[in-house]
N, C-alpha and C positions, 0 to 999 in steps of 0.2 A: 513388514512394510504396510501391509493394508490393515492389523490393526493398527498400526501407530499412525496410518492418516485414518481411521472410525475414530481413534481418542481425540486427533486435532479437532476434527468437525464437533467433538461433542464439549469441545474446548469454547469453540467459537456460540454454541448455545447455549454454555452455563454464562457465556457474556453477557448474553442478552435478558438472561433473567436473572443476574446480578443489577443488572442497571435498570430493568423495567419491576426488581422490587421496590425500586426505591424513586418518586415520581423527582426530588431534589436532585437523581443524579439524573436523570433523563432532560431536565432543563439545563444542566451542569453542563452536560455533554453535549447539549445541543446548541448550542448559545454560538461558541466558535465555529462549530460548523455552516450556520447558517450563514455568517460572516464569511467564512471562505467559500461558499457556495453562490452569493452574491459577485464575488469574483471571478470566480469561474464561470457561469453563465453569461458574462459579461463579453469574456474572452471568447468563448463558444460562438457566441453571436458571431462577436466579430470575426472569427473564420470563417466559419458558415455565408457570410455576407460575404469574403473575399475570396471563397474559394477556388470558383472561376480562374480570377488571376493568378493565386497561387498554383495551381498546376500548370496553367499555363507558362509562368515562370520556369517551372520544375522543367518539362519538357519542350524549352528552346533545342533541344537538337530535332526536336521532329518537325522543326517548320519548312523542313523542303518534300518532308510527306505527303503522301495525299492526305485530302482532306477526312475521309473516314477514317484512316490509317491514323491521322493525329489527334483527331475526336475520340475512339477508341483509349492513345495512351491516357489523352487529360483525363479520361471518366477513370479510367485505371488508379495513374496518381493519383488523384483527388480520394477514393474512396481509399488509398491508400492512406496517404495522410493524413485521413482523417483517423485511422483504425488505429493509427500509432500515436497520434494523438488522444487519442479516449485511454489508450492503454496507461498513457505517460500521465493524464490528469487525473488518475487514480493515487497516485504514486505520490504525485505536486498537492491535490486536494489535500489526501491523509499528512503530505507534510507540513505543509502552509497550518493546516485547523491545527495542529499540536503542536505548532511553533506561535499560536497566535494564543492558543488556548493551554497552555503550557500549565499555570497554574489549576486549570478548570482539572482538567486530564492525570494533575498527581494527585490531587484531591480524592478522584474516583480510585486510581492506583494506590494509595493512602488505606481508604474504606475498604477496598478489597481484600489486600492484604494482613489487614488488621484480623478481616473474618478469618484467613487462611493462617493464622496464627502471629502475624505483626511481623515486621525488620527488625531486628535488633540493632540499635548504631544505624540505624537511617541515614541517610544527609539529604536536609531537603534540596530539591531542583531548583527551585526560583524560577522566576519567568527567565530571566535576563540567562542563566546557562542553560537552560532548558532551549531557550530561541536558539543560544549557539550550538550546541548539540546536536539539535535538530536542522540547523541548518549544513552544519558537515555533512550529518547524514545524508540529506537529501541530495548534496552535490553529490556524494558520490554513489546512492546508489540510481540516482536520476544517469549519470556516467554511466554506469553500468548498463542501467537499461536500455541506454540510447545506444549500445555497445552492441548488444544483442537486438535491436528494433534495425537496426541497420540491415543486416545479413535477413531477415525474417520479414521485411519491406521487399527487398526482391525477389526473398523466396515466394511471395505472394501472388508473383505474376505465372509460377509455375503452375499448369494448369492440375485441375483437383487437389494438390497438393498445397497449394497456396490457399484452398478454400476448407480445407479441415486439417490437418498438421501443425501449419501455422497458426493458426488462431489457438490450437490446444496447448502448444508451447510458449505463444507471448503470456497465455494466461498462469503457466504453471511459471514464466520466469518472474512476470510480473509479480505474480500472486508473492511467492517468497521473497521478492524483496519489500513489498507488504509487509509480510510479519514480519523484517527485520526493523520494519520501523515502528510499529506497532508494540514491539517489548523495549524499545528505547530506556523511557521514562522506570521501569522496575529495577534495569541494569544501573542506571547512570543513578537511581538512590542508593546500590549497594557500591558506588563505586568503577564500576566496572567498564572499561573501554568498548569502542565503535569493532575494535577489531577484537574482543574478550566476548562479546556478544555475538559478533558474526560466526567465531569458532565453536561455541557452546552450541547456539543455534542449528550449523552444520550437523553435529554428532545426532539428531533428530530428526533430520530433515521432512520425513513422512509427516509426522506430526506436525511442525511448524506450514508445510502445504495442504493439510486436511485442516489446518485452522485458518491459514489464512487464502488461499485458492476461491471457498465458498465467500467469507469476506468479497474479495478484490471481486467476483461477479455481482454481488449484488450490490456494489459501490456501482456498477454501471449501469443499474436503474435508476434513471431522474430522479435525482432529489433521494434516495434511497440513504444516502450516505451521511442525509441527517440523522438517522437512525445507528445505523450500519456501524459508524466508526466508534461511538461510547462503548456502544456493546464491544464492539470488537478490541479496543482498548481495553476492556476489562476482561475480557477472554486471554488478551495478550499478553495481561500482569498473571495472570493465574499460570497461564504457561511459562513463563519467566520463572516464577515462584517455584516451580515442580522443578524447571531444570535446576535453577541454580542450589534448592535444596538438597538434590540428587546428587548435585557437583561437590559440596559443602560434606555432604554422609562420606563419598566416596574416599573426600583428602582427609577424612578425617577416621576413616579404615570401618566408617559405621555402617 
């Protein structure tokens, strides 16, 4: 287990110097992100600006509380909502940039792979399946997350354990549904389904959260993520590449 998350983390840094060998794919890579990150910050604001009332919103049953008493939950909720919110537009960012950058992203998946010996029978992505694609995914593993953010939002008000447990586990569910969108684009060139990818993905898991866990923390330094996501798209074809080669030796008794 702990080497198979050492090789994912060493996954996620042969990313970054795959993409920062080459300066054409650092601008490749960065182009839609920047685009989605103008979006995001946009959005950001605007909570940030409405925060206020949204917790207030949130905790209409404490309005016959006292006043410290309902002060206390809105600071509560708000930092709340905010934490699952940053978790979620990790998720939403990496989706949105490779449904908007679809082509930029097989390009670099293209290049990589080529070095790692080529696809044989490729099928290109296009922008247009590639947007679809990526937008299933993201419904459902956005679902998902929202599925587990639920239960780990209340567990946050449990004292100490809501201020280190929780934070260690949005990151490690978060994180893995990260890499599962992150090897998208390698699967859906050989063919291979939302649920053919999730299965394969599984049988590794260690590795797929030593690749993408370090990813999904430092998508949540500002502006990081213009960096963050080419590399980690090319780290994610490379792991893609290992599994599905592995998968490919095995059926074939090699």
């Amino acid at each position: 287990m702990i080497k198979d998350f050492g090789a994912g983390v060493a996954l996620l840094l042969r990313g970054f110097r795959l993409v920062f060998s080459s300066p054409k794919r650092v601008l490749v890579g960065a182009l839609p992100a920047v685009i989605t990150a103008v979006l995001m910050i946009t959005g950001w604001v605007l909570l940030f600006v409405h925060i206020d009332s949204v917790a207030e919103w949130l905790t209409g049953f404490a309005d016959s509380w006292s006043e410290t008493g309902r002060k206390v939950v809105e600071v509560a909720v708000g930092i709340s909502v905010i934490a699952v919110t940053l978790g979620l537009s990790v998720l939403l960012f990496t989706a949105i940039t490779l449904m908007i950058g679809g082509p930029f992203y097989e390009y670099i998946a293209e290049e990589v792979e080529d070095e790692l010996g080529g696809v044989h029978e490729a099928e290109q992505v296009g922008w247009w399946r590639g947007f679809v694609v990526g937008l299933r995914g993201t419904v459902l593993l956005v679902g998902v997350s929202v599925l587990f953010a639920v239960p780990l939002f209340f567990c946050g008000f449990i004292p100490v354990v809501g201020q280190t447990v929780v934070p260690v586990l949005a990151a490690l569910v978060n994180g893995y549904l990260l890499g599962i969108e992150l090897t998208g684009i390698p699967f859906t060139r050989r063919g291979k389904s939302f649920r053919e990818r999730r299965k394969l993905l599984a049988t590794r898991r260690s590795m797929v959260l030593g690749f993408a866990v370090p990813a999904y923390l430092l998508c949540l330094i500002p502006l990081a993520a213009l960096i963050v996501i080419p590399a980690a798209m090319a780290g994610g074809t490379v792991l893609a590449h290992r599994l599905l080669t592995a998968e490919r030796s095995a059926a074939s008794g090699g």
